[in-house]
C-alpha positions as CSV (number, residue, x, y, z in Angstrom):
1,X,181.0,77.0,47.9
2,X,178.2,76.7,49.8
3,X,174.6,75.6,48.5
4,X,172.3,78.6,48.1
5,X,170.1,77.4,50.7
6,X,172.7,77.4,53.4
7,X,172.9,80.6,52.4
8,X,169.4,81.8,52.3
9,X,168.8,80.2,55.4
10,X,170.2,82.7,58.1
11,X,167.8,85.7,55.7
12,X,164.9,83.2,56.1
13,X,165.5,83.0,59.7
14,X,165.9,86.2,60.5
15,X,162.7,87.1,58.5
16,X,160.7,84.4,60.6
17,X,161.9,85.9,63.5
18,X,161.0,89.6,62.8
19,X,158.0,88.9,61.2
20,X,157.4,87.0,64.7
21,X,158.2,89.9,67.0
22,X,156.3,92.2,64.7
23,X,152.9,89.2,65.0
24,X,153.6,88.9,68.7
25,X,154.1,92.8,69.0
26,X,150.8,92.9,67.0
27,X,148.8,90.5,69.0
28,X,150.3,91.8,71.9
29,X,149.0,95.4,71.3
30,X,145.4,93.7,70.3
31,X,145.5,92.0,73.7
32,X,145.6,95.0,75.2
33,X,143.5,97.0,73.7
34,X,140.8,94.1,74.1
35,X,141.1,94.8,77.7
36,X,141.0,98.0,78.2
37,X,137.8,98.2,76.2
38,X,136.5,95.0,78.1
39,X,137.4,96.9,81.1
40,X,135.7,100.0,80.0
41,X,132.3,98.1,79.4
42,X,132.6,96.6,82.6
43,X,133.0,99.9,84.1
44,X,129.7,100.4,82.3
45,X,127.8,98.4,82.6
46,X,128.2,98.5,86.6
47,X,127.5,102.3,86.4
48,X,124.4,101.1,84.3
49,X,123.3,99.0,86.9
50,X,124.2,101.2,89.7
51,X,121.6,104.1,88.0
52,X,119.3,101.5,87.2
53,X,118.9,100.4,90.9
54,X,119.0,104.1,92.2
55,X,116.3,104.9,89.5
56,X,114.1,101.8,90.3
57,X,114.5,103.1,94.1
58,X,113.2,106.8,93.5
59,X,110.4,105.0,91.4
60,X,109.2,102.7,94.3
61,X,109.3,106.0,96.6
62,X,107.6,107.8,94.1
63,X,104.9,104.9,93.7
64,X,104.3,104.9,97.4
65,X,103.9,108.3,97.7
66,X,100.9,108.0,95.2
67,X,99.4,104.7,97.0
68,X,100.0,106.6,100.4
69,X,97.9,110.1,98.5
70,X,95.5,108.0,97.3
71,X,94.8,105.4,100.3
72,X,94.1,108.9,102.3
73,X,91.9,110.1,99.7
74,X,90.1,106.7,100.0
75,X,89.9,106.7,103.6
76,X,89.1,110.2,103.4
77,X,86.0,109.9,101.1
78,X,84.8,106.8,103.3
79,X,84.1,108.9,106.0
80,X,82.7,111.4,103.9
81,X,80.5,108.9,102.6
82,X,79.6,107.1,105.9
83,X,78.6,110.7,107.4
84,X,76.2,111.3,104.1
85,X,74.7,108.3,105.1
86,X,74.4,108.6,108.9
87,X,72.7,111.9,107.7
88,X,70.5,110.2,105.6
89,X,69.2,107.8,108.3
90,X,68.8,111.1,110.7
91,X,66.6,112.8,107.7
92,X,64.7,109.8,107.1
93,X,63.9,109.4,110.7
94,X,62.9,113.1,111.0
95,X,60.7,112.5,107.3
96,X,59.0,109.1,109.4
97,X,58.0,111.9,112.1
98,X,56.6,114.6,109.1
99,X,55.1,111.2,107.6
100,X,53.4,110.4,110.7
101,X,51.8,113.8,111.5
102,X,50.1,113.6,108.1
103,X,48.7,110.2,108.5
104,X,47.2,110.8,111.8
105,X,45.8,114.2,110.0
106,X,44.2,112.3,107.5
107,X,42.7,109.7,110.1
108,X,41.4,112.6,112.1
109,X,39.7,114.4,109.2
110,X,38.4,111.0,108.2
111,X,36.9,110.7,111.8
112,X,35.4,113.7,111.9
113,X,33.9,112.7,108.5
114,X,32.1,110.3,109.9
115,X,30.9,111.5,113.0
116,X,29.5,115.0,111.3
117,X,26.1,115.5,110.5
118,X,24.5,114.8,107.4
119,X,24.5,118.5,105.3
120,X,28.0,119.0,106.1
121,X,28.9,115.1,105.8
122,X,29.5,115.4,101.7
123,X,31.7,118.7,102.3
124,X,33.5,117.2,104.9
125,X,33.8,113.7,103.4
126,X,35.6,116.1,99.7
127,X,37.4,117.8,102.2
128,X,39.1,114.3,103.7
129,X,39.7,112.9,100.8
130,X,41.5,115.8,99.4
131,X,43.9,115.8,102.8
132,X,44.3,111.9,102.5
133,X,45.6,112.6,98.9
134,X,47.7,115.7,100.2
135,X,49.0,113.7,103.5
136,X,50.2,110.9,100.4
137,X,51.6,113.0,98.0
138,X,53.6,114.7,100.8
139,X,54.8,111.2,102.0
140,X,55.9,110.1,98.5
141,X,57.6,113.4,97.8
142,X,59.5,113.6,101.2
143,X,60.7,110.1,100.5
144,X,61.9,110.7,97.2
145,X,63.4,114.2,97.9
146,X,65.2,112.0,101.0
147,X,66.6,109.3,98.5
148,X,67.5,112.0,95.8
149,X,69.6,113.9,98.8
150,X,71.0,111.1,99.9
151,X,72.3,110.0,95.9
152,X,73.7,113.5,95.6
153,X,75.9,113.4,99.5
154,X,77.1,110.2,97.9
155,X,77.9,111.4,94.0
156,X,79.4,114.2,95.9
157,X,81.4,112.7,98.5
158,X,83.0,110.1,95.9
159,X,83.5,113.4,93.6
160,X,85.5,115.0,96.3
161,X,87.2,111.8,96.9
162,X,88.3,111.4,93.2
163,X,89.6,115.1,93.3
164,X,91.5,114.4,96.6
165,X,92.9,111.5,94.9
166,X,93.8,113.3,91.8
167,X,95.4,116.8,93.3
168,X,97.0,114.4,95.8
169,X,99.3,112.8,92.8
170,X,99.6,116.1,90.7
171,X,101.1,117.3,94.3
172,X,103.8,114.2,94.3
173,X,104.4,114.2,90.7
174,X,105.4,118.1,91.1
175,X,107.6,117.5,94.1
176,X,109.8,114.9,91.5
């Protein structure tokens, strides 16, 4: 009779040889799987970065669309701006010519102060002074009602430019 280990042996073998096909069946299946997933997140990951370049894309467009809105709203409100000014130079030019006529008024009443006789000479001397102060007080309020107008073309024209600026990216930002 044979020893009993002889005779366990072919069982033993054929054990370690199913429970091999079933591992390797196992790991085979695992294998598998593993790469079809892997492949899946490739797939992915490429259509991730795919979007991500097309949505970075449309965001420069976008983006240049507003600098574009905006640089014309800029350029736009610098002319405004240089024409309030140009306008400002031609009013204060006119204002010298206003300023001028009442200086030469109060140098002729001052004249004719002093060339008058005597009982009219205190009447006439009141009378020059009060246009010298009137001939001044029109100066100083021409000039400041010049600089005032010229402020407000300037508040205004930046105010339109802001606005231009504004509605310009409220326009792009719809069209998206």
């Amino acid at each position: 009779m044979k020893p009993i280990w002889l005779q366990v042996l072919p069982c033993i073998a054929a054990l370690t040889l199913a429970a091999g096909a079933l591992f390797g069946a196992y790991h085979h299946g695992v294998t598998v799987t593993d790469e079809k997933w892997q492949s899946a997140w490739n797939a992915r990951d490429t259509r991730d970065a795919e979007a991500k370049s097309l949505n970075e894309a449309a965001e420069r467009t976008r983006e240049q669309a507003y600098q574009q809105s905006i640089n014309k709203a800029v350029q736009d409100g610098q002319r405004n701006i240089d024409q309030a000014m140009a306008d400002a130079a031609a009013a204060r030019a006119s204002a010298d010519g206003l300023r001028g006529a009442a200086d030469n008024l109060a140098r002729r009443l001052a004249a004719s102060e002093a060339s008058g006789n005597s009982c009219t000479a205190a009447a006439s001397k009141a009378a020059a002074r009060a246009a010298a102060v009137l001939a001044d007080v029109l100066k100083r309020a021409d000039q400041r009602a010049g600089d005032l107008a010229a402020v407000a073309d300037q508040a205004r024209a930046r105010g339109m430019t802001c606005e231009q600026a504004y509605d310009g990216l409220i326009r792009s930002s719809a069209l998206h």
